[in-house]
N, C-alpha and C positions, 0 to 999 in steps of 0.2 A: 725647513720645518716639515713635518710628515705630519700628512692627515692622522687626524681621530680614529682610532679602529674602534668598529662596533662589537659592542660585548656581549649586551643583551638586548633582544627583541621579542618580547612576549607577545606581543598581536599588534596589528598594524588595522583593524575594521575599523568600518566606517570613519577613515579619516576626509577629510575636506579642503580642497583646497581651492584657492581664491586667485583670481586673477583679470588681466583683459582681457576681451574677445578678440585678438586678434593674432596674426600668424608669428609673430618673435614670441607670443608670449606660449604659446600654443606647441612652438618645438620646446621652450622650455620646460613646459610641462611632458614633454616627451624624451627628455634628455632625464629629467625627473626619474620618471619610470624604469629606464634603463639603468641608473646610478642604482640604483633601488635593486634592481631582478642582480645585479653585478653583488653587490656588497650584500646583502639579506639571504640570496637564495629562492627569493622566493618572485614569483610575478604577479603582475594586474592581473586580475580577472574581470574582462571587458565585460563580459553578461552582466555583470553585478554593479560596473560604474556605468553613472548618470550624468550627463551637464543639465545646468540649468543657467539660461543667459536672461538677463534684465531685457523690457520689456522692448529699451531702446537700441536692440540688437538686432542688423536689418537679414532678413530670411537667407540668402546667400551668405553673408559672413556666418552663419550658423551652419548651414553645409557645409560651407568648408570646413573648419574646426570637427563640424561632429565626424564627416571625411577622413580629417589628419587623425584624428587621436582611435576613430571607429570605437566610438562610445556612439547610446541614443541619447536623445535629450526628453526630459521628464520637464512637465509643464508646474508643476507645481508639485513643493516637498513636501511631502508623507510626513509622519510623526515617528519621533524615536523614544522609543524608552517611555512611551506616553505623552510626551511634549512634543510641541511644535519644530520643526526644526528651522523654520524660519519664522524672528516675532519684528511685525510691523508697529506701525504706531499704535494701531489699537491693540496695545499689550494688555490693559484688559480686559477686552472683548478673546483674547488666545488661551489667555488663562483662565476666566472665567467658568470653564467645565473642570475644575480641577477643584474649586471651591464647591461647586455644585455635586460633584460625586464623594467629596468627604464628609458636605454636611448630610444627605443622602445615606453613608456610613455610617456615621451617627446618630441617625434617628431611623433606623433599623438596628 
C-alpha cells in the first residue's frame, strides 16, 4: 500500500501540538518535523515555536526537551484571535471580557 500524497497545503500557523514531556516522545516530535520539512517543503521556524509544560514538569526534564527540540519555553499562553488559548475551569471568569466589551459596544 503507498502513502497518501499530499496535494494541498495552504498554511500550516499556529498549529499545536500535544504530547509527554519526555525523551520517546520528544524525538517523535522531531521525527514530526522532519516528515513535514521532507513532504511540504517547507520548515519550522524555531523563533516562532513555543513549549509550554504543565506545572508538574520537573526543571531538568524541561532542559532537556527545550535542548532536543531548541525551542524556548513560554510560561503562560498569550491570546489568539482575541481568546484565550488555554481555558481552565473558570471558563467563565476567561470569557467574561468578551461579554463585557460587546455590551460596552452596545451602549456606545
Amino acid at each position: 500500500m503507498e502513502d497518501p500524497k499530499l496535494i494541498h497545503l495552504f498554511f500550516t500557523d499556529d498549529s499545536r501540538l500535544f504530547c509527554k514531556a519526555n525523551l520517546e516522545e520528544c524525538g517523535n516530535v522531531l521525527k514530526f518535523f522532519t516528515v513535514y520539512k521532507v513532504v511540504s517543503g517547507q520548515k519550522i521556524n524555531k523563533e516562532k515555536t513555543d513549549l509550554f509544560f504543565s506545572k508538574s514538569i520537573k526543571e531538568d526534564a524541561k532542559d532537556t526537551i527545550k535542548g532536543m527540540l531548541g525551542v524556548q519555553e513560554i510560561k503562560f499562553y498569550k491570546k489568539y484571535l482575541g481568546l484565550p488559548s488555554l481555558v481552565w475551569r473558570g471558563k467563565k471568569a476567561s470569557f467574561s471580557y468578551i461579554k463585557e466589551f460587546v455590551w460596552r459596544r452596545l451602549q456606545g
